[in-house]
BABA-807563 format. One line per field, with one value per residue (C-alpha): residue number from 1; x, y negated, z negated. Coordinates in steps of 0.25 Angstrom, whole numbers, plus 5000, padded with zeros to 4 digits. Each point is the difference from the previous one (the first is absolute). Layout:
BEGIN
pos	[NUM,...]
east	[X,...]
north	[Y,...]
up	[Z,...]
This chain:
BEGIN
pos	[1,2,3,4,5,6,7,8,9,10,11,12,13,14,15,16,17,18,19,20,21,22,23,24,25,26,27,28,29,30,31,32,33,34,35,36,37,38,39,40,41,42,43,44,45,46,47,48,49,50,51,52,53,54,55,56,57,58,59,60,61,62,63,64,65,66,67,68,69,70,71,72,73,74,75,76,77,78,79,80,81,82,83,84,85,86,87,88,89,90,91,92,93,94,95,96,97,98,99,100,101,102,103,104,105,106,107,108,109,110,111,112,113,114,115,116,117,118,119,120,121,122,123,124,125,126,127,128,129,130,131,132,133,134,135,136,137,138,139,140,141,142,143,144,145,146,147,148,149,150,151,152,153,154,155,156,157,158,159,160,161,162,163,164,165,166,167,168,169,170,171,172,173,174,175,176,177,178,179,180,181,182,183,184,185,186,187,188,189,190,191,192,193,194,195,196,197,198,199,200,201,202,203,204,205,206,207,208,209,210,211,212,213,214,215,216,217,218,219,220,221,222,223,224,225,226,227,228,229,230,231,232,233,234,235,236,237,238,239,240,241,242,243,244,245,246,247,248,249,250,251,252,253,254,255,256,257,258,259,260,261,262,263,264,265,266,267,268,269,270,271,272,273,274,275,276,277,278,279,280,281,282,283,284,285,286,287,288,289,290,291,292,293,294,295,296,297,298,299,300,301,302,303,304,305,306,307,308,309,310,311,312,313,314,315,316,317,318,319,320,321,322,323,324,325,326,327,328,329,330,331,332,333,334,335,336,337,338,339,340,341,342,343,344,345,346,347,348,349,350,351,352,353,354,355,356,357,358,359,360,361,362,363,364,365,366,367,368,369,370,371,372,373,374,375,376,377,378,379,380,381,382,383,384,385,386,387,388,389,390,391,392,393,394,395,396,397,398,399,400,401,402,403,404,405,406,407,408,409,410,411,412,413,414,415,416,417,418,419,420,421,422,423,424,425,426,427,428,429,430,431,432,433,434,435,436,437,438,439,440,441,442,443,444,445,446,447,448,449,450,451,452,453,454,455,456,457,458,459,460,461,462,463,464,465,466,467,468,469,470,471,472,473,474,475,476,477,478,479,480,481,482,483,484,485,486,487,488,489,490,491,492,493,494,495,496,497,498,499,500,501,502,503,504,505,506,507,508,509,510,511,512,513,514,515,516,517,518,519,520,521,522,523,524,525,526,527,528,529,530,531,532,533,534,535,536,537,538,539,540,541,542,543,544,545,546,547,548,549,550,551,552,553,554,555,556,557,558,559,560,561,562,563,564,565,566,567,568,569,570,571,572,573,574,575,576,577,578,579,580,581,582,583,584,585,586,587,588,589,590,591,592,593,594,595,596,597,598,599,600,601,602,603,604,605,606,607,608,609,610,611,612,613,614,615,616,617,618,619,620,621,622,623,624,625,626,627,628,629,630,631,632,633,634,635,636,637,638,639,640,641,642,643,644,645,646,647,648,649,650,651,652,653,654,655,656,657,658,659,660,661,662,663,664,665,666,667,668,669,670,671,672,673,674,675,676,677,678,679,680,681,682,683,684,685,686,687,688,689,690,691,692]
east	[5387,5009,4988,4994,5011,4997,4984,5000,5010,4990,4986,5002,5002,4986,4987,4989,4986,4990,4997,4991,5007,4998,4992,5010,4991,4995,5014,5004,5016,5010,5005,4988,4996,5016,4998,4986,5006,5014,4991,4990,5011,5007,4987,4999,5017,4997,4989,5007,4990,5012,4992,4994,5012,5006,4988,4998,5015,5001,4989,5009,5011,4992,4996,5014,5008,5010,4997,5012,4996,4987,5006,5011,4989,4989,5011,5006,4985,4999,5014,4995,4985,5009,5010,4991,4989,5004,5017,4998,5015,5002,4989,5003,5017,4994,4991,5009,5013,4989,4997,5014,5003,4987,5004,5014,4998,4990,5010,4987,5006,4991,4998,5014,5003,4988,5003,5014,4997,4989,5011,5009,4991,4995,5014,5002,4989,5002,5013,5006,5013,5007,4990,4999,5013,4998,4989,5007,5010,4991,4993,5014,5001,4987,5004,5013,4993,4986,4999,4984,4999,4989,5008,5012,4989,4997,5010,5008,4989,5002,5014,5000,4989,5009,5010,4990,4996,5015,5001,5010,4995,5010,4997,4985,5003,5008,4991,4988,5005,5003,4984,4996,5006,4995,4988,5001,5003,4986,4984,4997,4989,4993,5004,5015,5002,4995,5010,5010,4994,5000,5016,5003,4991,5008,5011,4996,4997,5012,5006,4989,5008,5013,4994,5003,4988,5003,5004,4987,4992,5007,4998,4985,4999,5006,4989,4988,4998,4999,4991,4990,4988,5002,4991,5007,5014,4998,4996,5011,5011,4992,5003,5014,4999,4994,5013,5010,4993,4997,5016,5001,4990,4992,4985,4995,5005,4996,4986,4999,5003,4991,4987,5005,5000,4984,4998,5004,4990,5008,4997,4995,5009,5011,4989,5003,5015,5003,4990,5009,5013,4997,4994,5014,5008,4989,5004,5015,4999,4993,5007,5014,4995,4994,4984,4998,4984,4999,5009,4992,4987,5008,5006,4986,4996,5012,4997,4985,5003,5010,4993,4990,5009,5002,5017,5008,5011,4993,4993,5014,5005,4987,5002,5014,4996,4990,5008,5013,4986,4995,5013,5003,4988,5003,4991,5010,4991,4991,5013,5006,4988,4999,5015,4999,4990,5009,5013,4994,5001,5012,5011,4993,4999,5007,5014,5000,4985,5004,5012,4991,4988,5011,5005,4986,4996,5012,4999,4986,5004,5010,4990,4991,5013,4999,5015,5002,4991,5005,5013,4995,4994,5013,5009,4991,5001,5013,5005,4992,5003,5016,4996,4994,5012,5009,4992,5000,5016,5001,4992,5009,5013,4994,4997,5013,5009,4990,5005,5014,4998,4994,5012,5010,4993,5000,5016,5002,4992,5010,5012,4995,4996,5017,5002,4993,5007,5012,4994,4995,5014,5003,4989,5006,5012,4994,4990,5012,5004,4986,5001,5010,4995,4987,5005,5008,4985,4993,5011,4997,4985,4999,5007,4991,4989,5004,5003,4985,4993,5007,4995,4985,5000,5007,4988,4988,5005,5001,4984,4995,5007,4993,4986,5001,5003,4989,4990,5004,4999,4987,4997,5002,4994,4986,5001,5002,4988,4991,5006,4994,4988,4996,5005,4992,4987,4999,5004,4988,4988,5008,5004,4982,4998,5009,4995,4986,5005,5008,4988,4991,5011,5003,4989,4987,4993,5001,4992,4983,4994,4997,5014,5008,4989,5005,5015,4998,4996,5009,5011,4994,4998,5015,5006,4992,5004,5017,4996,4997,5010,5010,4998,4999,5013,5007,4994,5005,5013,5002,4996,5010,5012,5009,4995,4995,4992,4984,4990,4991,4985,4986,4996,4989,5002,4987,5008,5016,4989,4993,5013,5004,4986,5001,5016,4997,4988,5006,5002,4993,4998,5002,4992,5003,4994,5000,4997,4997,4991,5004,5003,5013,5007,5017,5008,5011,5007,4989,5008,5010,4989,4993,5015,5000,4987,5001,5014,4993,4988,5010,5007,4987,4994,5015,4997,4987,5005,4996,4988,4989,4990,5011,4996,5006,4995,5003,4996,5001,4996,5005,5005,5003,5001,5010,4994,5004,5000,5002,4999,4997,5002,4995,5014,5009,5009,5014,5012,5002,5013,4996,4995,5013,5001,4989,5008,5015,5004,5013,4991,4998,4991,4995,4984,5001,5005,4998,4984,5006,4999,5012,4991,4989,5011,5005,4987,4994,5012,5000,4984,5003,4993,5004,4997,4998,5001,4992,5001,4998,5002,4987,4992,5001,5009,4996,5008,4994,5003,5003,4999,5007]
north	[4242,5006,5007,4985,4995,5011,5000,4984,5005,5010,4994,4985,5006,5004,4991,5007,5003,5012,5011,5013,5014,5001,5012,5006,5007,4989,4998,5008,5002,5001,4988,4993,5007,4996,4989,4998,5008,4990,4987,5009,5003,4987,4995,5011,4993,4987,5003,5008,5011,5013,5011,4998,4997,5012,5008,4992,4999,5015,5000,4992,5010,5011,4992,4995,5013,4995,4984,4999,4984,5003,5011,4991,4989,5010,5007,4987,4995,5012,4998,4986,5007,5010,4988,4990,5011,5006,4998,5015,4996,5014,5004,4983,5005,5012,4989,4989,5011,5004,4986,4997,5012,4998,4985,5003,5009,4991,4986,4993,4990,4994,5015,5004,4987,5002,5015,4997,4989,5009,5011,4990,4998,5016,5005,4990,5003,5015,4998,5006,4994,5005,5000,4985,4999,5009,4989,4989,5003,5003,4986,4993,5009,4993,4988,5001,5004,4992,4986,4997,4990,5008,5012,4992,4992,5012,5010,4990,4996,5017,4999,4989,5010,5010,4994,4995,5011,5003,4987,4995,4985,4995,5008,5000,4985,5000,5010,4992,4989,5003,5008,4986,4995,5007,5000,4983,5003,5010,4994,4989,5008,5000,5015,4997,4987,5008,5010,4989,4996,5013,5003,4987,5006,5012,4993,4992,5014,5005,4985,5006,5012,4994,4990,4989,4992,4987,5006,5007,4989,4992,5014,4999,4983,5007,5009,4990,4995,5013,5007,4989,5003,5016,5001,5014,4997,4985,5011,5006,4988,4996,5014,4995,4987,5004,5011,4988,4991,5010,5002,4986,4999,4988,5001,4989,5007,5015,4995,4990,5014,5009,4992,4998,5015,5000,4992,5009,5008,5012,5014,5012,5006,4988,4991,5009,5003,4986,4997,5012,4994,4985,5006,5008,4988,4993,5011,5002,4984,5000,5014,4991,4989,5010,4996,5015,4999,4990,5010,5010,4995,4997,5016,5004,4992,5004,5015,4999,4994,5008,5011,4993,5000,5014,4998,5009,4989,4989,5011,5003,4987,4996,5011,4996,4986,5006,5010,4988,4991,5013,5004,4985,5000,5013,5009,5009,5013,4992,4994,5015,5004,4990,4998,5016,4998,4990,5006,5010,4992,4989,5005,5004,4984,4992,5004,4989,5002,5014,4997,4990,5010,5010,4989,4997,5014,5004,4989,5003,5015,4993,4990,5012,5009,5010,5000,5012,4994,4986,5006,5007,4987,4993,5011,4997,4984,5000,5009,4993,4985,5004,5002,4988,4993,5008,4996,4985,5001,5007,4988,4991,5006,4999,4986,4996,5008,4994,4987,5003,5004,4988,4992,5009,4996,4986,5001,5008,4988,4992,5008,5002,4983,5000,5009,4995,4986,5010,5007,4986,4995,5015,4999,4985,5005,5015,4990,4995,5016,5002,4989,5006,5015,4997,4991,5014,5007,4992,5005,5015,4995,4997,5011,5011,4992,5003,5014,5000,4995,5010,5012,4994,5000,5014,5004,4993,5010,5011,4998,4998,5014,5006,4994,5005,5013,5001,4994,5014,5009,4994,5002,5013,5003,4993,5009,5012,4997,4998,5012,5008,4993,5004,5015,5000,4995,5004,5015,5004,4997,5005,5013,5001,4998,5011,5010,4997,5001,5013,5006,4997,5008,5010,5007,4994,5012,4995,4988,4999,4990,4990,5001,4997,4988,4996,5003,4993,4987,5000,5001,4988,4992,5005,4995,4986,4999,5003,4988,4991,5003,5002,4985,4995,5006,4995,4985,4999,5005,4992,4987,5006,5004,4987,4995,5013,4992,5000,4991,4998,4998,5005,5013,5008,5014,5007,4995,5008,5011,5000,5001,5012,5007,5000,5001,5015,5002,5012,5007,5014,5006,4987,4992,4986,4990,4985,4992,4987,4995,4985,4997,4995,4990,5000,4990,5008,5003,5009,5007,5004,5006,5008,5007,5003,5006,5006,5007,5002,5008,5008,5004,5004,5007,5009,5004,5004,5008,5015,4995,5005,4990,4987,4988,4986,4988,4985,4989,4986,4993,4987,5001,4988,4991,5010,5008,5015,5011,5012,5015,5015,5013,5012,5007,5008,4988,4998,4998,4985,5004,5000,4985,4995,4993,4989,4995,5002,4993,5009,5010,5002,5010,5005,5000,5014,5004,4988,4996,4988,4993,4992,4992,4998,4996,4989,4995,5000,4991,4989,4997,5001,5012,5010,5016,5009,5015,5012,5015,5010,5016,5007,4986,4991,4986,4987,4987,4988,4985,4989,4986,4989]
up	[4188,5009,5009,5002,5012,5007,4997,5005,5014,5004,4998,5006,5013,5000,5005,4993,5005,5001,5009,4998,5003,5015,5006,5010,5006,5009,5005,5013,5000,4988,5002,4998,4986,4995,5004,4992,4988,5001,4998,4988,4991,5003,4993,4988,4998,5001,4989,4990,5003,4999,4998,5012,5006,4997,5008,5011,5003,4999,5011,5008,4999,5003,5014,5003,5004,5009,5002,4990,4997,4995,4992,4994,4995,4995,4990,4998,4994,4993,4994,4996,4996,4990,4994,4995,4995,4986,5006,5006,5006,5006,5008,5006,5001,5009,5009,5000,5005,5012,5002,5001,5009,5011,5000,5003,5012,5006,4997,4993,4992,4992,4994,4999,4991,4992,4997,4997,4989,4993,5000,4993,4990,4999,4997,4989,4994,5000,4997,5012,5000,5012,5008,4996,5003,5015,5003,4997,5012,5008,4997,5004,5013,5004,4996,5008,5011,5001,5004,4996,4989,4995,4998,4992,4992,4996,4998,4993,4992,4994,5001,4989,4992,5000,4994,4991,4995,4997,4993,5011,4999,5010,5009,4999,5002,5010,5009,4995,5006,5014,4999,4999,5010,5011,4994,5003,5013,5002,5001,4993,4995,4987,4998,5004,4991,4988,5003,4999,4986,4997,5001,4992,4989,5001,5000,4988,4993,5000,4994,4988,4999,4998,4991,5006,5000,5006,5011,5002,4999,5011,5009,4995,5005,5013,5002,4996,5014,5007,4990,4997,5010,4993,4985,5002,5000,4991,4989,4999,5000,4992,4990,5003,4995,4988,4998,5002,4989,4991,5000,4998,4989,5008,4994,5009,5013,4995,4997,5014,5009,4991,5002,5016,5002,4996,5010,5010,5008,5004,5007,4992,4990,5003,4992,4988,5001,5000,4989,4992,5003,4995,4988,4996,5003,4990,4991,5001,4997,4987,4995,5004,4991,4987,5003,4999,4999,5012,5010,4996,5005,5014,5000,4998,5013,5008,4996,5004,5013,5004,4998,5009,5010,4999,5004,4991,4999,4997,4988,4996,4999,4991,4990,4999,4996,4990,4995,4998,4993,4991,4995,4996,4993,4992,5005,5004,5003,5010,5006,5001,5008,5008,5005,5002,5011,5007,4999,5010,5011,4995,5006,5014,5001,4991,4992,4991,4996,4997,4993,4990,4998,4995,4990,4995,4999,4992,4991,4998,4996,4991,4991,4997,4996,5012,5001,5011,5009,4998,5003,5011,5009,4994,5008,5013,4996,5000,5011,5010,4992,5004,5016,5001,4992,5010,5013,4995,4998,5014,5004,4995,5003,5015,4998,4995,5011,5010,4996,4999,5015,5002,4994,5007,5014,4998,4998,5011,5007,4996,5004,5015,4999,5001,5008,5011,5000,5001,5012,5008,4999,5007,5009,5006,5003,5008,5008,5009,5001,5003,5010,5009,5000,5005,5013,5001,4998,5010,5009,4998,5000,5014,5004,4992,5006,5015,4995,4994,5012,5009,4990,5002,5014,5001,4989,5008,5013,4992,4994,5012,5005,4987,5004,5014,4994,4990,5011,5008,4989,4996,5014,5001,4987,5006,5011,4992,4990,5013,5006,4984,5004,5013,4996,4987,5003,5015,4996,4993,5009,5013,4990,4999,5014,5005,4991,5003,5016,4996,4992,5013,5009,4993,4993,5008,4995,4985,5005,5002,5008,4988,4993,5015,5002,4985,5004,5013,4992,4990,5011,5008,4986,4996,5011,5001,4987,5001,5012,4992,4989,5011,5004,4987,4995,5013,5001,4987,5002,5011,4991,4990,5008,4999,4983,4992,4990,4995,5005,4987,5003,4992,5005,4995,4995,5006,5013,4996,4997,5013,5007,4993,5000,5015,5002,4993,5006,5006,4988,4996,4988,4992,4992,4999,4994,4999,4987,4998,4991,4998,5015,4996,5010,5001,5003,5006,5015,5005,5009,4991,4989,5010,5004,4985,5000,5011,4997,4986,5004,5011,4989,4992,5012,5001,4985,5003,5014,4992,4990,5005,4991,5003,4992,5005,4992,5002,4990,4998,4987,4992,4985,4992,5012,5006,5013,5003,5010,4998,5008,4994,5005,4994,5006,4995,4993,4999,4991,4997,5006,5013,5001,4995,5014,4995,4988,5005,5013,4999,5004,5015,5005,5013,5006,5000,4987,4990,5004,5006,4985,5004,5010,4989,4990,5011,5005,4985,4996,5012,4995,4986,4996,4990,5001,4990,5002,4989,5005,4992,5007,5004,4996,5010,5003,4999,5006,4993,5007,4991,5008,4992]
């Protein structure tokens, strides 16, 4: 019963309820569909229902992409969906490795330490015994490393597994214990206190193994208190109550817990797992004591509810009883048949069960006089009967070196016991040293301090030198950024207004009546309009010049889009347009975001200086709660190359040359905004405005 610990760990950290699968349709953002499909499957886990795990987790998956959290707990449901359906261990390894992977980029604990101890128990059972091994330090890297009581209480809940599993009792012990430990100092919640009872049954589990019974029953009384609200866990110390007094041939005990695990409503299949198990015990008992006919009827039992259960452990362990009860009762060929089927699976989850199935089976083979097969499960009983000898005596040579240790610390003890007594009576005599150096330290100390002070004050001048210093390059740089912004934004309107003036002077005769009227117009609006912005640019300079810094308050985008629409009134041959949809409001430094948007579209209008059908479009929409602006042109694009000057403040390039993006890149950065760039040749650019 091996699978039982780690069945009983998982499933009372579950509350159970209902819930129908959710119609996502209805749900606007991806979030909110994970979020419905999270709590769905939780309920499919919660009710044993794995099929429809399986599905609805592969759902999530599909949905999840790149939110890494929801990615690690659909595969990690999936892993659990695969484990406890038909033990389909390697399609749960590939789930529980990407749970583990997702969970560790993201830091989600609770995943990473549930990952990590399904693995545990995966690689065991697939017998992938380095990668065990490869697990396990990296479970004692966490453990160096973490300080959550949840992530100890649990990892070196697997830790003691592991070396369970390797039939290290001392150090499953040892592991267990400190698991409990900090599983005291968690919640005093019902889930968490059964945890506690669960680790003293383990505990007591491995006591059965080593046969050493009196001790599991005092591990079993500790337990009692934690587990006695659970009909769950009660069921199976009660299992393991019966194992200890079936060893001890106490009738009066076996029968008092055999009736008590009737009388425990338990979930689903658990109901008849437990049922099985007692029913074996029932049946190893009478086989141990001859009453062949009466462990008969109790095998029978255990094989029909085992098989109720559907659990190919419990399966295999209730045809081992049958075929040890069958072969007793010398119906060898139905015992031969029937310890075939559960040798199939013996040595995946039990040695010793595999090693006694061979015993019987060649002994079976042997009454009816087919002597090469007897041989044959013999040579299989024998070979594996030796390693288990061999790992006892490893076990035993471990135990006994551990306490030689013990007994060679304790002299060592001893020894430094007198060699301290020899060291205070030193320690007496270098105090009067001590007593002289230091008036002598003191001494020095006063002077080092007069030296120290001088230091700091010759350090407070030279900081206050380095800040007038900075103030002045700050200053400079201030003036120089206002100097970019006067020249950038400025330059394109005046540009328009002299070649509308030089259009007019030089070649009157290109121009009717109607078109100078128009011309005439869009001068006058031109220039009312390089007014205004001319004010506006300098006002705020002036309310800049000494602290360079944004002034946040709400501002609508139809109003940044106003401004720009009339600051490039003047431009011919270009179609610009303003979208806005959702009316979005910022809170930003309005100033700052129109000298973007301004420089922004100057530079789109300088792209589109030869286009004859020039395209310019500006818009402004909001995407899981995150606003953006962006700006096409329909241009000739440009090599990403050439916008290095937004990402890479080493780079420094001038109005002319550079489209002024180190002033975008600055400006963008004091409000907090992000840019993004995407040109391709002969398509078009697009700048996109991320505000965080």
């Amino acid at each position: 019963m091996k699978k039982a610990g780690f069945l009983i760990l998982f499933f009372i950290t579950i509350s159970v309820f209902g819930q129908q699968e959710p119609n996502l349709a209805k749900y606007k953002t991806t979030i909110q569909k994970l979020d419905a499909l999270l709590t769905y499957t939780k309920s499919l886990l919660e009710k044993e229902e794995y099929s429809r795990l399986i599905i609805a987790s592969q759902k999530g998956i599909a949905l999840s992409k790149n939110h890494y959290k929801y990615l690690s707990t659909f595969y990690l449901r999936q892993g659990i969906a695969y484990e406890f359906s038909n033990n389909q261990y390697k399609k749960a390894l590939v789930n529980y490795e990407n749970s583990w992977k997702y969970a560790h980029k993201v830091r989600h604990i609770e995943n990473q330490t549930s990952s990590l101890m399904r693995l545990n128990y995966i690689y065991y059972s697939l017998n992938e015994i380095q990668k065990g091994k490869e697990l396990i330090e990296t479970i004692k890297k966490v453990l160096d490393t973490t300080k959550s009581n949840y992530v100890q209480a649990v990892l070196y809940g697997s830790l003691g597994e592991y070396y369970l599993n390797t039939s290290e009792y001392e150090n499953f012990i040892g592991y267990q214990l400190k698991a409990i430990n900090y599983k005291k100092r968690l919640d005093k919640s019902e889930a968490n206190t059964e945890n506690i009872g669960v680790s003293y049954l383990q505990i007591a589990t491995s006591y059965i193994k080593m046969k050493q019974f009196n001790k599991a029953l005092e591990y079993l009384r500790e337990a009692n208190p934690y587990i006695k609200t659970s009909p769950y866990i009660s069921a199976f110390s009660g299992n393991y109550h019966m194992q200890c007094f079936v060893a001890q041939k106490k009738p009066d005990s076996i029968h008092k817990y055999y009736n008590l695990i009737y009388t425990y409503p338990t979930v689903k299949d658990s109901l008849f797992l437990n049922l099985s198990f007692a029913n074996q015990n029932m049946a190893k008992y009478y086989a141990d004591i001859g009453k062949i006919h009466t462990a008969y009827g109790y095998a029978k039992k255990a094989i029909s509810f085992g098989q109720k259960s559907t659990d190919e452990e419990i399966i295999m362990e209730a045809n081992a009883i049958m075929g040890r009860v069958l072969y007793e009762k010398r119906d060898y060929k139905n015992a031969i048949e029937i310890l075939k089927k559960a040798s199939i699976n013996a040595l995946t989850y039990d040695k010793e069960n595999f090693v006694n199935i061979n015993k019987n089976l060649s002994q079976s083979y042997a009454a009816l006089g087919q002597w090469k097969e007897a041989f044959h499960y013999n040579e299989i009983y024998s070979r594996y009967n030796d390693e288990m000898m061999q790992e006892s005596a490893k076990q035993s040579i471990a135990n006994a070196e551990a306490r030689y240790q013990n007994k060679t610390k304790q002299q060592k003890i001893k020894n430094l016991s007198a060699e301290n007594t020899i060291k205070n009576i030193q320690i007496n005599d270098a105090r009067k040293q001590r007593f002289y150096l230091i008036s002598g330290l003191v001494l020095v100390f006063i002077i080092g301090l007069l030296l120290f002070r001088q230091n700091q004050n010759r350090k407070k001048t030279n900081k206050k030198l380095q800040l007038l210093n900075q103030e002045l390059d700050e200053a400079n740089k201030i003036k120089a950024r206002f100097f970019g912004i006067l020249n950038h934004d400025l330059r394109s309107p005046i540009s328009n207004l002299i070649h509308f003036l030089h259009l007019q002077k030089e070649n009157p005769e290109l121009i009717d009546e109607e078109t100078a009227l128009r011309m005439q117009t869009k001068i006058i609006s031109g220039a009312e309009n390089l007014l205004s912005s001319m004010e506006d640019i300098l006002l705020w300079s002036k309310g800049q010049m000494e602290n360079f810094k944004p002034h946040y308050k709400n501002i609508p985008v139809e109003v940044i889009f106003e401004d720009t629409k009339k600051h490039f009134s003047a431009v011919e041959n270009i179609d610009i347009s303003f979208e806005n949809p959702e009316n979005i409001i910022l809170n930003t430094d309005e100033n700052y975001l129109k000298t973007i948007i301004r420089n922004l579209t100057g530079n789109a209008v300088k792209a589109l200086d030869k286009n004859k059908n020039g395209k310019i479009i500006w818009k402004a929409w909001q995407e899981n709660n995150q606003i953006y602006m962006s700006i096409t042109d329909n241009g000739p694009g440009e090599n990403l190359e050439k916008f290095k000057a937004l990402y890479d403040d080493s780079q420094v390039i001038g109005i002319k040359s550079g489209l002024g993006l180190h002033l975008i890149r600055d400006l963008a950065t004091a409000i907090n905004c992000k840019i993004e760039v995407s040109s391709k040749p002969d398509l078009g650019t697009t700048f996109t405005i991320l505000f965080q």
